[in-house]
C-alpha positions in Angstrom: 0.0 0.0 0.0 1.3 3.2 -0.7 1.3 6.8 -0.1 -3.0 8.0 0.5 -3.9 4.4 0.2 -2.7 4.2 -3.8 -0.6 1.0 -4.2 2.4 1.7 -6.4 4.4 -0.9 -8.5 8.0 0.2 -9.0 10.2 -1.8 -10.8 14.2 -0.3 -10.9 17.1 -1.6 -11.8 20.9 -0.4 -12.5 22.3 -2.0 -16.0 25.2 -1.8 -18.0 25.0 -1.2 -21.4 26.8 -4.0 -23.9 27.5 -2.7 -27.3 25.1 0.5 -26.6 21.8 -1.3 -25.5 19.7 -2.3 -22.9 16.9 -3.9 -22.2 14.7 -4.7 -19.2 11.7 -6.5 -18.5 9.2 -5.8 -15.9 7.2 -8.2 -13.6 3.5 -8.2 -14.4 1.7 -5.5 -13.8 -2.0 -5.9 -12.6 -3.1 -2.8 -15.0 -2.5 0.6 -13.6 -1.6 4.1 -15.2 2.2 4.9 -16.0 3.1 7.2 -13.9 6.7 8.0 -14.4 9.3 6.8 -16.8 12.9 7.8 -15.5 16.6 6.8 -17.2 19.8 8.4 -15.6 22.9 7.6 -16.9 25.5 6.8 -13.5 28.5 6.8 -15.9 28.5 9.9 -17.3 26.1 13.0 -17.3 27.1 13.7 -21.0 25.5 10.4 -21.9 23.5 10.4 -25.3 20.8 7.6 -25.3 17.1 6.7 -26.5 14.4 4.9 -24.8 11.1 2.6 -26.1 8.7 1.0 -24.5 7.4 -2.1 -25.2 4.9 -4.6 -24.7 6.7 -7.4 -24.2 6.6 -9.2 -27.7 4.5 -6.1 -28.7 4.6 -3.3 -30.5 6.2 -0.2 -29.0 3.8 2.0 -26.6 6.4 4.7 -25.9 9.5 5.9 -28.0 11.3 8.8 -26.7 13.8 10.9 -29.1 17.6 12.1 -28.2 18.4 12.3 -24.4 21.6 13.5 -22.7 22.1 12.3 -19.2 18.2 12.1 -17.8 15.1 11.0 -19.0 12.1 12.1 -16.2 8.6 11.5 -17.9 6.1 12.4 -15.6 3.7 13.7 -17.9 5.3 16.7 -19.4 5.6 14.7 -22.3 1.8 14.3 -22.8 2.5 11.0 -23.1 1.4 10.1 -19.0 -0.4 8.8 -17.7 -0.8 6.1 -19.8 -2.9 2.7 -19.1 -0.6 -0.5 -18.5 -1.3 -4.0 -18.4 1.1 -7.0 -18.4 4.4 -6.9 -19.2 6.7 -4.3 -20.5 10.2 -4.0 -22.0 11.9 -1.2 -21.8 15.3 -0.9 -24.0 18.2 2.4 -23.8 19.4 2.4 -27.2 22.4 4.4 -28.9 24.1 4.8 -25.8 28.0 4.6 -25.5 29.1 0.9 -25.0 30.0 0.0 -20.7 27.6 3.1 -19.9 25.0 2.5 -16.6 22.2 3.6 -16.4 19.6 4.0 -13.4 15.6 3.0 -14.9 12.7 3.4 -13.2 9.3 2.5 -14.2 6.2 3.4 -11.8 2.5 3.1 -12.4 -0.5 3.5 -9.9 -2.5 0.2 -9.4 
């Protein structure tokens, strides 16, 4: 249970990127709305990446241009909140090779 009674799912990780790419794979999620998307790099602030959203073995359901150093979707974009359900893959691509990066991937159940 959360903050106000709102269960949130959060799944993080820290990965290092192998030949400029990522990928992670949440857990399932229940259905919920995405509530924030965030990708630091640790490495180096300077750090030139992209980021999609998946379903897994689906098409993509987010795909965010150019980023240096930070990615923190919290519905600036227009993009959230968006409705999840199941499982999601989210991949950092064009990103220098042995770079790590923090994600974070929240939605409200």
């Amino acid at each position: 249970m959360g903050l106000f009674g709102v269960n949130i799912y959060k799944h993080e990780t820290s990965q290092t990127t192998v030949g400029g790419s990522i990928s992670s794979t949440t857990l399932n999620v229940r259905g919920g709305l995405l509530r924030q998307v965030l990708v630091q790099a640790q490495t180096s602030l300077a750090a030139i990446f992209k980021v999609t959203i998946a379903e897994q073995g689906g098409p993509n359901i987010l795909s965010y241009g150019y980023h240096t150093g930070e990615l923190n979707d919290t519905g600036a974009s227009g993009a959230l909140p968006l409705p999840v359900l199941g499982n999601y893959t989210l991949t950092i691509q064009n990103a220098s090779p042995n770079d790590t990066f923090l994600v974070r991937f929240l939605v409200e159940e």
